[in-house]
C-alpha positions as CSV (number, residue, x, y, z in Angstrom):
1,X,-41.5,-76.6,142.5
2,X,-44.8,-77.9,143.6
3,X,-46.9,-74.4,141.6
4,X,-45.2,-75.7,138.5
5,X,-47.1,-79.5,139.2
6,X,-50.4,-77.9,138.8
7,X,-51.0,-77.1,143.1
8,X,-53.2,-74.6,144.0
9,X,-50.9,-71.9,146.1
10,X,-53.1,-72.8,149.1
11,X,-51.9,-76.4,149.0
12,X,-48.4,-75.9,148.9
13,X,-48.2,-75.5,152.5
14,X,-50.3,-78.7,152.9
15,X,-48.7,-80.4,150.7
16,X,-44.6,-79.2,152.3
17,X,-46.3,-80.2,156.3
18,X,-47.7,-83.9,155.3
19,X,-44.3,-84.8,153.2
20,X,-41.8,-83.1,156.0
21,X,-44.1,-85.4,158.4
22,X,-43.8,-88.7,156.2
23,X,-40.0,-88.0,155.5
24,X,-39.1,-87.7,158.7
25,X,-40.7,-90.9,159.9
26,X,-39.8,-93.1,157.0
27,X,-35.9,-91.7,157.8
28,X,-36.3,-92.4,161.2
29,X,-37.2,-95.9,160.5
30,X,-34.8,-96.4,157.6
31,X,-36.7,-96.7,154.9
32,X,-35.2,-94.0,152.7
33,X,-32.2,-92.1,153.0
34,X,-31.3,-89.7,155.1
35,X,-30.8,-86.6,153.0
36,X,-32.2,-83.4,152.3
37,X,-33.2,-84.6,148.7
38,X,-37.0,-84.7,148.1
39,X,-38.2,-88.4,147.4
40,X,-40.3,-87.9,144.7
41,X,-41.8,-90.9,144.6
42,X,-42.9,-90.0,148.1
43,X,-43.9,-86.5,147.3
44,X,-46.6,-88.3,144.3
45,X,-48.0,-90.3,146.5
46,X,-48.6,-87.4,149.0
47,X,-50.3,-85.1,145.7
48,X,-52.2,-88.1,143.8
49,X,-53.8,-88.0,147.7
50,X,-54.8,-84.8,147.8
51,X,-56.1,-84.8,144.6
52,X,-57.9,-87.9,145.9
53,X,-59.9,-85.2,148.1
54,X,-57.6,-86.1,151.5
55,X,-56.9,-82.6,153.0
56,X,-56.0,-83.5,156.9
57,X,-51.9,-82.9,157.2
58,X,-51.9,-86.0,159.6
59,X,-54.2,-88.2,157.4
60,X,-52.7,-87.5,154.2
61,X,-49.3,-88.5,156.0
62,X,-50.0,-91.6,157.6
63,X,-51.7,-92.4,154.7
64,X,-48.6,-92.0,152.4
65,X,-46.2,-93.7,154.7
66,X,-48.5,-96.4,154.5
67,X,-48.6,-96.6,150.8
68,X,-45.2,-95.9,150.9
69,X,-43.9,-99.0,152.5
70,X,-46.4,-101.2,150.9
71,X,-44.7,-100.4,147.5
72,X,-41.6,-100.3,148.9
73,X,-42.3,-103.7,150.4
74,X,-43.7,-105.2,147.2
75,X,-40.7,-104.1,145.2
76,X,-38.5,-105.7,147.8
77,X,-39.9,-109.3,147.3
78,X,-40.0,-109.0,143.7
């Protein structure tokens, strides 16, 4: 799934770590589902990071939980 986006193999791993880390905290806390479907609005925030040039699993997690719930909060009040 994520070689057919354009990933380098090397970052798939990356990529599979930092979203099972911000999935698993954002179910935790209730913010999406929880079910073994991918959130793919998650999983685009997570590449358009990487491409950004963010390559620590931990970083590029909290960093997409983060943007996460921003959007998620700004879609709420609207």
């Amino acid at each position: 799934m994520l070689v057919e986006r354009g990933l380098q193999a090397m970052n798939v791993e990356l990529v599979s770590e930092a979203y099972a880390i911000a999935a698993n905290y954002l179910r935790r806390s209730g913010t999406i589902p929880d079910t073994l479907v991918t959130d793919e609005h998650l999983l685009g925030i997570i590449i358009k990071l990487l491409q950004q040039g963010e390559f620590n699993r931990i970083r590029l997690a909290n960093k997409a939980i983060a943007q996460f719930q921003a959007q998620s909060g700004a879609r709420a009040v609207a």
